[in-house]
C-alpha positions in Angstrom: 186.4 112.1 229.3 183.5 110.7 227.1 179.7 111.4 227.4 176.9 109.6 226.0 174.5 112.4 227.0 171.1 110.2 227.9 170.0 108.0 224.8 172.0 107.0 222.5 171.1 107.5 218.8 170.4 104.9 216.5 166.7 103.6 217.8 164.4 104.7 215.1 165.3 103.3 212.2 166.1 100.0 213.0 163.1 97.9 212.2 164.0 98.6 208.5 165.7 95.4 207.1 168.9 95.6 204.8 171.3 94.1 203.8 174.3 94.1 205.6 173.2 92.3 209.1 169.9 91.8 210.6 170.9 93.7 213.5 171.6 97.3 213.8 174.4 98.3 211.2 176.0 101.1 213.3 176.3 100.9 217.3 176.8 104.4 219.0 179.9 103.8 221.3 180.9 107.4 222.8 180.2 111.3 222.4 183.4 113.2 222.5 182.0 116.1 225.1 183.4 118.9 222.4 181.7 122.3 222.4 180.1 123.0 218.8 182.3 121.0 216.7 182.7 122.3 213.5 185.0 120.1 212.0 186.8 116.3 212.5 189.4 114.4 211.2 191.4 111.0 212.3 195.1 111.7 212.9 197.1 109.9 210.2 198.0 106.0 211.4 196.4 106.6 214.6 193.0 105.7 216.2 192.9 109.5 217.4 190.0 111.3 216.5 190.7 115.2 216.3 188.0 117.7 216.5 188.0 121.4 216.5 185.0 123.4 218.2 183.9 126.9 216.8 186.1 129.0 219.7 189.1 126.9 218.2 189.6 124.6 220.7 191.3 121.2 219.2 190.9 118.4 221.0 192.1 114.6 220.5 189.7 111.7 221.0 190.8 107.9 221.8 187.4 106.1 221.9 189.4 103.3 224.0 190.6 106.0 226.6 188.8 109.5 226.3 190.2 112.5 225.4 192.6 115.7 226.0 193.0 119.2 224.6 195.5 120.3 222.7 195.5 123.6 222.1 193.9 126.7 220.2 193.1 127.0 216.3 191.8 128.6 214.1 187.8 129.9 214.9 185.0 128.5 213.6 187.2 126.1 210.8 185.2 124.2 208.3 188.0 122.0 207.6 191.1 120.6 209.1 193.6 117.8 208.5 196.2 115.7 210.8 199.3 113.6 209.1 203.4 113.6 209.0 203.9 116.0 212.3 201.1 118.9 211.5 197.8 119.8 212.1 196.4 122.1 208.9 192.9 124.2 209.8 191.5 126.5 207.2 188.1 128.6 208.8 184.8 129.5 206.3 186.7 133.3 205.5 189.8 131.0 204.0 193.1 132.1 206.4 194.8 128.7 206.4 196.8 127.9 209.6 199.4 125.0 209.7 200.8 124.1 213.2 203.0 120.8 214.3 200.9 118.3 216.1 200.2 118.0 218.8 202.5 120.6 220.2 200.3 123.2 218.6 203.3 125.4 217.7 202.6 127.8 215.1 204.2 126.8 212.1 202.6 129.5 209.0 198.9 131.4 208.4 198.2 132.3 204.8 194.6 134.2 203.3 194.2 131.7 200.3 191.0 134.0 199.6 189.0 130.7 199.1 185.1 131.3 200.2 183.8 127.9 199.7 183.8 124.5 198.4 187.3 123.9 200.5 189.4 121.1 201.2 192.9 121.0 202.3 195.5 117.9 202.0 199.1 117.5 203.4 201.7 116.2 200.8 205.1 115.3 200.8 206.6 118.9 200.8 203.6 120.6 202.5 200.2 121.5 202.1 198.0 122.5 199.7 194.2 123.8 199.9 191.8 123.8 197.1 188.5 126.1 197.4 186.3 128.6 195.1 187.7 132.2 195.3 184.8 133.9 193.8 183.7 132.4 190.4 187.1 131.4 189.9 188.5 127.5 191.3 192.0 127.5 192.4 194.6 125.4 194.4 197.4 127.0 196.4 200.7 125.0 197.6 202.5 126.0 200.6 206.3 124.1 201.3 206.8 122.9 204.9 207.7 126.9 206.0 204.5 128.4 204.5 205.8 129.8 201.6 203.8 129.8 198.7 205.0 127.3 195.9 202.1 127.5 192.8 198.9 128.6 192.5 196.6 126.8 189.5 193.2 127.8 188.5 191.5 124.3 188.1 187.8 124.0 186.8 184.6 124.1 188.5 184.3 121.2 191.2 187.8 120.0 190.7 188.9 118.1 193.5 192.2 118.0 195.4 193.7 114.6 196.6 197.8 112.9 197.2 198.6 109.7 195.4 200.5 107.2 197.2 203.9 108.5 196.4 202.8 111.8 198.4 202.4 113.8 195.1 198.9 116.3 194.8 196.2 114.6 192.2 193.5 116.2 191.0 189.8 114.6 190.0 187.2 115.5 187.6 183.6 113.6 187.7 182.3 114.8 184.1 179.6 113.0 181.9 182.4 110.9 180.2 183.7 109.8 183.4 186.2 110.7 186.1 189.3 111.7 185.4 192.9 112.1 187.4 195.7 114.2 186.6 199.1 115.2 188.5 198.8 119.1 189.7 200.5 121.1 187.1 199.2 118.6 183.9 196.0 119.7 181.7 192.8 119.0 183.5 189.7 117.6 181.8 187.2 120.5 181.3 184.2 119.0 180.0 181.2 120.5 182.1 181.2 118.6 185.5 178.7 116.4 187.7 177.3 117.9 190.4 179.6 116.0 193.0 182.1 117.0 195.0 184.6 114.7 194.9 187.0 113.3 198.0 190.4 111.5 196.8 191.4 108.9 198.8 195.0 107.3 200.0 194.0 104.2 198.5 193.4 105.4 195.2 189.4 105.8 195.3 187.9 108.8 194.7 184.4 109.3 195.7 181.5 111.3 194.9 179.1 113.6 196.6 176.0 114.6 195.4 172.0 114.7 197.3 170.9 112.3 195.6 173.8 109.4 196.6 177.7 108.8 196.1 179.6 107.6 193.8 182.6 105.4 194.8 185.6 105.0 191.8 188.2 102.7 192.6 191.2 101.3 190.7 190.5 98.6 188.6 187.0 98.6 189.5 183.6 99.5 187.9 182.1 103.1 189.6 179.4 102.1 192.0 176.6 104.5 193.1 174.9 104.1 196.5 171.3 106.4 196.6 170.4 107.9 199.6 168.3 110.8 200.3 170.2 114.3 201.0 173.5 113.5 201.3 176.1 115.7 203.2 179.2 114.3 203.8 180.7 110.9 203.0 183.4 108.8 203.6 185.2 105.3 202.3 186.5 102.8 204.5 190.5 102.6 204.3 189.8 98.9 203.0 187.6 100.6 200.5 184.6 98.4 200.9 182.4 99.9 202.9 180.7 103.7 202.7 179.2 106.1 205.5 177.0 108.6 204.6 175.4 111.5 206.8 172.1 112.9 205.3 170.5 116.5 205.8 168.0 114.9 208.3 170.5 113.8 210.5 170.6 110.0 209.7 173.8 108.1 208.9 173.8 105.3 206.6 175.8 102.5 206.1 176.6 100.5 202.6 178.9 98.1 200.9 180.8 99.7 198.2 180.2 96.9 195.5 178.7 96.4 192.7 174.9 95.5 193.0 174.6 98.1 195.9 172.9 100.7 192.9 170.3 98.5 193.4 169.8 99.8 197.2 167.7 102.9 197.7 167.7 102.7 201.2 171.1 101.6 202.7 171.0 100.5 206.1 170.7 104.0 208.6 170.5 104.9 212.1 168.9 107.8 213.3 172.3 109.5 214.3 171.5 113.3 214.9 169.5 115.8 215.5 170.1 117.9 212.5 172.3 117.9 209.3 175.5 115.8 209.5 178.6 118.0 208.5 181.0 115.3 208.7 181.8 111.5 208.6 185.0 110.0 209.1 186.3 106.1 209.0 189.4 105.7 211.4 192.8 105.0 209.8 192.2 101.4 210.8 189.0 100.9 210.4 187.4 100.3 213.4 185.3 103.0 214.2 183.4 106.0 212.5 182.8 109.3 213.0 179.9 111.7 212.7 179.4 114.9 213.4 176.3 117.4 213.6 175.9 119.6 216.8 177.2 116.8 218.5 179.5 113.9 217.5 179.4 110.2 218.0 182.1 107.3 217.5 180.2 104.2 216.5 181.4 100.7 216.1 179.5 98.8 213.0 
């Protein structure tokens, strides 16, 4: 049920030396034969990669043993989200659709009226999506039956994460530094980075920007990684190591420690053909994800 599809990426590039291994710092393992993903995910405590194509079509991915489909989605969704029993898809017009995994059975759709900058998150009573409705930032909480339980107009570039008691956090990357506060407390408004920011079960949050992430974890100094037009990013669940895909379709690979600010060129493979939309550690670490017009599993 896997395809590699002729070459594997990953050849030009190498002869660059960095500092992780001298060897290749990503091997391409499988492509998930998907038709025009659009958006990926890991399903919550499993090595299960879930991706959904543009016609809606959700399939689950064991790199170990192929894959299946599952069922029908949302079209065309720009983001989507696996953990405690549901499967949460929300598609670039903002109609949100929640359905039990991996039955697929219908559970709620809701128009959150969000037309960009979206991310949505399960938490212990349901789910919640936070996008840009116009000028205006907000995040909308749904309960386990779809039924709307707050609304909150955050700032520009807020971003919407779950602590590790299943409660909604939300982040702020400012000038003074980041900041975290419970849904429903004061948020910092001090004009923001230009990040977009990801919070993490573990407690990191990082940031997104062109020009590199940022990577703030508890008890730790913020480390930046530069890389050159950054897209998507994503921490390991250790919360050592950071993928990166770039406009250009290369994926990088870096240490999140301090010292790596002193990297400009993190170890990269030529992954895709074009811009990477997504990248995505598995729950136990052991594999990555990428996706572009195609997606690849890599070991590193």
């Amino acid at each position: 049920m896997a395809s590699t599809g002729g070459k594997r990426p990953g050849g030009a590039g190498r002869e660059a030396a960095h500092y992780l291994h001298e060897r290749p710092p990503l091997e391409a393992l499988v492509s998930p034969v998907v038709e025009r993903p659009t958006a990926i995910t890991w399903a919550e405590g499993e090595d299960l990669l879930v991706l959904v194509g543009r016609e809606g079509l959700v399939t689950g991915f064991d790199p170990a043993f192929g894959g299946r489909e599952y069922g029908l989605g949302l079209p065309a969704p720009v983001r989507v989200a696996v953990d405690g029993g549901r499967i949460a898809m929300i598609d670039k017009d903002g109609e949100l659709e929640v359905r039990s995994w991996p039955d697929m059975t219908l559970r709620f759709r809701a128009q959150t009226g969000f037309l960009g900058g979206v991310h949505i998150v399960g938490w212990a009573g349901g789910v919640a999506a936070v996008g840009d409705d116009g000028d205006v930032r907000r995040v909308r909480v749904y309960d386990e039956a779809g039924r709307p339980s707050g609304t909150v107009r955050v700032p520009a570039r807020t971003g919407l994460g779950v602590d590790a008691s299943g409660g909604l956090v939300l982040a702020r990357s400012t000038a003074e530094g980041l900041f975290l506060s419970k849904l429903g407390r004061p948020v910092h408004a001090a004009p923001p980075t230009a990040h977009t920011l990801r919070v993490t079960r573990g407690g990191a949050v990082i940031g997104i920007a062109s020009h590199g992430v940022t990577v703030w974890r508890p008890d730790a100094a913020p480390v930046t990684v530069r890389a050159v037009e950054v897209t998507a990013a994503a921490l390991s669940p250790d919360l050592e190591t950071l993928v990166m895909g770039t406009r250009i379709g290369r994926v990088a690979l870096s240490k999140a420690q301090v010292g790596a600010t002193l990297r400009q060129h993190p170890a990269r493979v030529e992954g895709h053909e074009g811009p990477v939309v997504a990248v995505e550690f598995s729950p136990r670490g052991r594999w990555v994800a990428t996706c572009a017009a195609r997606c690849w599993v890599w070991s590193f």
